[in-house]
VOGU-3710 file (C-alpha; in Angstrom, 3 decimals, decimal comma):
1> xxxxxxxxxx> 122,940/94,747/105,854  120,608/94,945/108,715  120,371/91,951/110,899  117,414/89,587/110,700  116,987/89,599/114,494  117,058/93,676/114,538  114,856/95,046/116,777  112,145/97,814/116,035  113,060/101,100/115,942  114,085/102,676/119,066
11> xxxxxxxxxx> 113,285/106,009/118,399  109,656/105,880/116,519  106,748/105,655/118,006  103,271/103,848/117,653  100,473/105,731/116,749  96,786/104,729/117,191  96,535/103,421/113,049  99,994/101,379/113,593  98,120/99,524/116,698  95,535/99,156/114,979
21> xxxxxxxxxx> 96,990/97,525/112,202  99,300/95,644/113,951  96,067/94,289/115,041  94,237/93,751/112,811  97,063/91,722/110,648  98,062/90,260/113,667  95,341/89,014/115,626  92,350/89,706/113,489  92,657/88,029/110,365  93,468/84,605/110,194
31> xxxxxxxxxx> 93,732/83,793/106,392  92,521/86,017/103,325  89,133/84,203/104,189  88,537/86,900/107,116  88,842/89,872/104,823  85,998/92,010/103,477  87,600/93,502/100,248  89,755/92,319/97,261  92,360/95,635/98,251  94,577/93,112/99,708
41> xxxxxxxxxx> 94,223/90,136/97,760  96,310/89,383/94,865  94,262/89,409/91,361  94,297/86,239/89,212  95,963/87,558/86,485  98,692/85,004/83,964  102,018/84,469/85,300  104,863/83,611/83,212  106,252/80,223/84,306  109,574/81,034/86,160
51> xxxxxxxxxx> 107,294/82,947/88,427  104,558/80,196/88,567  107,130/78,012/89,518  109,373/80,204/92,287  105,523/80,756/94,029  105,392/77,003/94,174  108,172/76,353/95,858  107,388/78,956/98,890  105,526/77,326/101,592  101,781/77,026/101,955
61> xxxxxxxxxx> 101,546/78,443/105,036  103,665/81,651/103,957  101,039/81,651/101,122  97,908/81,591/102,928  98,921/84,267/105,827  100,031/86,620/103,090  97,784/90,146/102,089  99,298/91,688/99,181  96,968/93,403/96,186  99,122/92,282/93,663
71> xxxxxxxxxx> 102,459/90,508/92,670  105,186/92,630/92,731  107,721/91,393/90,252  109,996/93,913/88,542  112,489/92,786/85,821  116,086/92,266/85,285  116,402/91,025/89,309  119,929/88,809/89,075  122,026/89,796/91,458  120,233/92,690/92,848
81> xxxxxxxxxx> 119,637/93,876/96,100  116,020/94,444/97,253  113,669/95,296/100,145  110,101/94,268/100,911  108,452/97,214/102,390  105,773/95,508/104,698  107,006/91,862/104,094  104,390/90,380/105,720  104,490/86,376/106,033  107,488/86,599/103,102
91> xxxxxxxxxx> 105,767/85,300/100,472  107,566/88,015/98,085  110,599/87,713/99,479  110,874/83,635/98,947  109,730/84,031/95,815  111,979/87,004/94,802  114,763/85,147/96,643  114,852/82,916/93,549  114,932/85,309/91,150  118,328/87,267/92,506
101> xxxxxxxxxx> 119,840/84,035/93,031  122,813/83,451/95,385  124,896/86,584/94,497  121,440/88,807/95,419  119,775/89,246/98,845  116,125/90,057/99,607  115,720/91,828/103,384  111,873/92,202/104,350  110,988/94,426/106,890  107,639/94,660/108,761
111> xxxxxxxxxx> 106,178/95,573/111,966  104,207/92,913/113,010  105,577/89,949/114,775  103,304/87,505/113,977  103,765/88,021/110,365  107,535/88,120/110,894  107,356/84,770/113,082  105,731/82,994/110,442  108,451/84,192/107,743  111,315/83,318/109,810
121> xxxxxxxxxx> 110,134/80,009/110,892  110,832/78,999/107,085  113,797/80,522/106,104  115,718/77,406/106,623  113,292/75,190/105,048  113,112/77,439/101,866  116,934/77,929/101,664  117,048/73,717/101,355  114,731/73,985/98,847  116,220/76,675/96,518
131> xxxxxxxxxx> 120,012/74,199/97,290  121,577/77,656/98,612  124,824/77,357/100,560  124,024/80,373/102,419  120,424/82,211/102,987  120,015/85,338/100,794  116,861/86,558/102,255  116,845/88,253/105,853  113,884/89,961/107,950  113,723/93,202/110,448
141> xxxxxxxxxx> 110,880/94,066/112,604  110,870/97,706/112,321  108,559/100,444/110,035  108,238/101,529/106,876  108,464/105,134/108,136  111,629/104,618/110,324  113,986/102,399/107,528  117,327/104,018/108,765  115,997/103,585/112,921  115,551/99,538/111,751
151> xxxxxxxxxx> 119,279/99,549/110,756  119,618/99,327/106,734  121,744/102,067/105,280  121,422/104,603/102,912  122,326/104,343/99,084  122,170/100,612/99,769  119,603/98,817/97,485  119,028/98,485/94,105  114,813/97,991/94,399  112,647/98,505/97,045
161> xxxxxxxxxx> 108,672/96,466/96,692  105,957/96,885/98,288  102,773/95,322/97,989  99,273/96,678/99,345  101,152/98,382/102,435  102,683/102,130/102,101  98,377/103,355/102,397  98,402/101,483/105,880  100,811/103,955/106,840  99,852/107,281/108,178
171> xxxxxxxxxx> 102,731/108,932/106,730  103,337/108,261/103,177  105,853/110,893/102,896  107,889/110,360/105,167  107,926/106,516/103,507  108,818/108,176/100,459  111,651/109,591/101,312  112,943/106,653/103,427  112,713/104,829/100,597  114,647/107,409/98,746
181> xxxxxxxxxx> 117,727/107,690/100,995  118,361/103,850/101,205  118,057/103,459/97,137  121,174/103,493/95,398  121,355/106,282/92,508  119,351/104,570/89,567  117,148/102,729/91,853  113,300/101,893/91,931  110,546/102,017/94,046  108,352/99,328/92,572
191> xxxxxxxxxx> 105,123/99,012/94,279  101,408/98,038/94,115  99,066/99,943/96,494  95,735/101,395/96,808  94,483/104,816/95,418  90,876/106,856/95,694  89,003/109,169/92,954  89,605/112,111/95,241  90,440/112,915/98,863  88,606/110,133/101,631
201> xxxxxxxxxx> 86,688/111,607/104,473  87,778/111,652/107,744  84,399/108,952/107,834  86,684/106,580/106,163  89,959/107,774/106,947  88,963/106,876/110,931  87,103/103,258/109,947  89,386/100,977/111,714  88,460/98,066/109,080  88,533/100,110/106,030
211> xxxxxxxxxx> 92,074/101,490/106,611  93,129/97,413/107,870  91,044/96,504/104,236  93,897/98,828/102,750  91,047/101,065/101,614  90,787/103,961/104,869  94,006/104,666/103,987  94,238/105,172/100,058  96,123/108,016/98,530  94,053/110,538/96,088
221> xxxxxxxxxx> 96,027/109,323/92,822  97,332/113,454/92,305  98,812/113,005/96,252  100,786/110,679/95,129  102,218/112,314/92,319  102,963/115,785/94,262  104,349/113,354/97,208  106,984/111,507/94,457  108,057/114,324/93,605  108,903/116,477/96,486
231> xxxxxxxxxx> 110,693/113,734/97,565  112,836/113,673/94,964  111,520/110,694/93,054  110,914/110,573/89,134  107,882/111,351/87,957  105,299/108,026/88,962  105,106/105,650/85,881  101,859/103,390/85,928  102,290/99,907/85,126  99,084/98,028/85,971
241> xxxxxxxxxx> 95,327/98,926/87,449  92,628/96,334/88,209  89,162/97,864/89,900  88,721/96,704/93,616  85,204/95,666/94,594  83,750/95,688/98,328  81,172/93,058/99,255  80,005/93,961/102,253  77,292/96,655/102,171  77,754/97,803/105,624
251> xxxxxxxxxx> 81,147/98,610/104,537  80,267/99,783/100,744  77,445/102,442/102,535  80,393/104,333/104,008  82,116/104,617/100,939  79,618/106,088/99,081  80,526/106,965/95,550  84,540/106,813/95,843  85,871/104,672/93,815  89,453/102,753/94,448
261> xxxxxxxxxx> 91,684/100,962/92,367  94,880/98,797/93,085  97,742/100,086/90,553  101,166/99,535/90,153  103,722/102,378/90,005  107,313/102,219/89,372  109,200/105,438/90,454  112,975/106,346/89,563  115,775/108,043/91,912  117,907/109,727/89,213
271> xxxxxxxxxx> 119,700/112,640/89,362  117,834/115,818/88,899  117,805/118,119/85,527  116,211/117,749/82,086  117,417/115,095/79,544  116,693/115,243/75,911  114,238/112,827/74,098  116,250/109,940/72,212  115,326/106,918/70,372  115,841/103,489/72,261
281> xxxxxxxxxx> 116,476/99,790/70,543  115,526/96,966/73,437  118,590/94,546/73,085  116,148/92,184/73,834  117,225/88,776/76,473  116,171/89,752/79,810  114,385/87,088/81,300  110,691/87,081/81,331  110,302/90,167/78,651  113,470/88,223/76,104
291> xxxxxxxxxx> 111,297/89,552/72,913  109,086/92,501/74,206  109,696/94,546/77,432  106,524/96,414/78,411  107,791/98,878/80,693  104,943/100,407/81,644  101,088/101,886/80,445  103,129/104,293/78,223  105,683/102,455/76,466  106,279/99,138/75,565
301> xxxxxxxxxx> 109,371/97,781/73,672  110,336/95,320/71,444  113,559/93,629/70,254  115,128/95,557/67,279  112,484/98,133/67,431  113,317/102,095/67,416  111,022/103,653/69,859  111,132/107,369/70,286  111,348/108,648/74,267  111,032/111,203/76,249
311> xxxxxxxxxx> 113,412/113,102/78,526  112,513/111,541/81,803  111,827/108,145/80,560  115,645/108,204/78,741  117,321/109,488/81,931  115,772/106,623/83,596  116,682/104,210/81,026  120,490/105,049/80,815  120,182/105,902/84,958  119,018/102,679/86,012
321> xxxxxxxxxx> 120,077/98,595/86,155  118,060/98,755/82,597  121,275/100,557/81,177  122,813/97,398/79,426  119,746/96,184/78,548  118,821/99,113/75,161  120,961/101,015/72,654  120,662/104,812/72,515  120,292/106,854/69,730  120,104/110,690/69,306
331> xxxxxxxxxx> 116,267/111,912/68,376  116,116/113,148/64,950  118,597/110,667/63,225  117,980/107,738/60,495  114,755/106,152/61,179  112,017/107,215/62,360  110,841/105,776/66,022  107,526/104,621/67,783  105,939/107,078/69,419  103,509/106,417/72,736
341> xxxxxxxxxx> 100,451/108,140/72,871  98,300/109,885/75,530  94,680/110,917/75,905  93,657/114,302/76,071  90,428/113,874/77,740  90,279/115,063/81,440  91,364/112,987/84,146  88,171/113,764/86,601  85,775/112,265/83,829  87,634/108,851/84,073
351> xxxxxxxxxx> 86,847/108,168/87,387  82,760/108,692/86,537  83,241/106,132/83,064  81,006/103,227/83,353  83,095/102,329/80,525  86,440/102,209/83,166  84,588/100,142/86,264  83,158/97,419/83,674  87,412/96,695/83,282  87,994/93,714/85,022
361> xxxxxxxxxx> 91,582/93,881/85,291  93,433/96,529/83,261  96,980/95,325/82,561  99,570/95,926/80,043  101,916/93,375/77,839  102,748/93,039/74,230  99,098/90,703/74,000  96,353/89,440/75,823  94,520/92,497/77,857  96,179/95,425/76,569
371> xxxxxxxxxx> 94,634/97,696/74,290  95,825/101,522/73,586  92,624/103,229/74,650  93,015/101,633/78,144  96,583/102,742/78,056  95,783/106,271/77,179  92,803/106,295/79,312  94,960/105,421/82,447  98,114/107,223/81,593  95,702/110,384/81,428
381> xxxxxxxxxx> 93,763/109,412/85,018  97,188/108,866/86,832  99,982/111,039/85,473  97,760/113,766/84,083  98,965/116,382/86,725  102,589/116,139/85,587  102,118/115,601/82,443  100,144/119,145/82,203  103,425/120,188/84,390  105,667/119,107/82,056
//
């Protein structure tokens, strides 16, 4: 475990956009108040109450100085070890510090020292609260790009968040792969960020408040995809999408026609090589998702029900911490299983539907937004590259 005090990393250096960022999260904006997008601002979508309740017991002031575009809460967390990529003023990692529990740690790393001041200067005061013996959450100033130079060690965590921070990086890859090398084998990469309709200019790409709005620096959904994979990631799974709006028209000129959503991607490190498709029973009881699991856009499962996967998805399933949690079953036996679906129609004319933009918040679950059409519609927009691949 790195320690909290760590310094940054010796051998990386700042370029202009990490300045600039440190910056602009440092000295420019005050409280979400100061920004001109939604990119970094957490949607107002239902909570279940464990999580309701572990945000209310982290601090208002860790609250109002955080920037995320979404809430980044995987499942099954007991006793896991996990890093906040960009922690920011810690706001995840309080929260998530509840959900481990005592046996679990959360570290946070994140180059900014004001952000990392304002974390730290509540560790003690959340630890009290939570009635831990010992603290369970730590914090490194280092980079995203640089995970190994800030001191925490390979094969060494079982999930890695992020929220609303790998596009403010001007090297994705190379945060790819960092994130790769410190996950244990089975690990995730579970993270919200920001993604384009196609390739930004160098216009935007060079806006100093666009990239700070989480916007400048948005990957071209397919980037990501190639990216994943080359560094040896699983295939990207989408999870959730929810449109991002700009309201000022100074800024909203530049951008033209590209459009940008805030999605949520969950990415595997399993071993390489093809598995076969099996059938899958959710056991059901882990907490949160006891009675229906929705995994992600693609499948969803419920207790007791046979649901027919593919090869990836079951490698991940019997790879992972998710292991326990679901009964395998050879394809073609007894029963027959639930199948998910996937749209046909071509990715490009997503990102020109009306019909897509109109979508408040697109989410998944086993009720309330979720419909299949969205589901196919987005599983087509965001995986269509590998799926055509596969």
């Amino acid at each position: 475990m790195a320690d909290s005090n760590c310094g940054c990393a010796k051998g990386f250096t700042d370029s202009a956009i990490h300045v600039d960022v440190k910056e602009y999260y440092g000295i420019t904006v005050k409280s979400t108040k100061d920004l001109q997008s939604n990119a970094c601002v957490a949607p107002a979508t239902p909570l279940p109450a464990f999580i309701r309740q572990a945000l209310g017991k982290v601090h208002s002031e860790v609250i109002s100085k955080y920037y995320g575009c979404g809430l980044v809460v995987p499942e099954c967390l007991e006793g896991c070890r996990i890093l906040d990529l960009g922690s920011g003023s810690g706001r995840d990692c309080y929260m998530l510090s509840q959900l481990v529990g005592e046996k679990g740690h959360v570290t946070g790393i994140d180059m900014t020292q004001e952000q990392l001041e304002i974390a730290r200067k509540y560790l003690d005061h959340h630890m009290q609260e939570f009635g831990y013996k010992a603290p369970n959450v730590s914090f490194v100033h280092g980079y995203i790009e640089a995970l190994a130079e800030a001191g925490l060690q390979n094969n060494s965590f079982d999930i890695i968040i992020s929220n609303c921070v790998v596009n403010l990086s001007p090297d994705k890859k190379r945060v790819l792969a960092e994130a790769y090398n410190i996950l244990k084998e089975g690990g995730e990469l579970y993270f919200s960020d920001v993604y384009s309709s196609e390739r930004l200019t160098s216009e935007i790409k060079n806006h100093k408040v666009l990239w700070g709005e989480c916007i400048g620096g948005a990957l071209w959904w397919q980037d990501l995809v190639q990216l994943a994979e080359e560094v040896g990631f699983s295939r990207p799974r989408l999870v959730t999408a929810s449109i991002i709006t700009v309201d000022n028209k100074e800024l909203q000129d530049i951008l033209g026609d590209f459009k940008f959503i805030s999605a949520t991607y969950r990415l595997f490190k399993v071993a390489k090589g093809s598995s076969k498709p099996c059938r899958v029973i959710y056991n059901g009881g882990i907490r949160g998702v006891e009675n229906c699991f929705p995994f992600d856009c693609q499948y969803t499962f419920k207790t007791e029900e046979v649901v027919e996967v593919d090869g990836d998805l079951a490698k991940i399933l019997s790879s992972s911490r998710f292991a326990e949690d679901f009964t395998f079953e050879p394809s073609g036996q007894g029963q027959c299983g639930v199948k998910a679906k996937v749209s046909n129609k071509d990715e490009k004319d997503l990102w020109l539907d009306e019909d897509l933009f109109l979508i408040q918040e697109i989410s998944y679950g086993c009720t309330g937004l979720r419909s299949n059409w969205i589901c196919q519609r987005l599983t087509q927009l965001f995986w269509s590259v590998s799926l055509r691949i596969c």
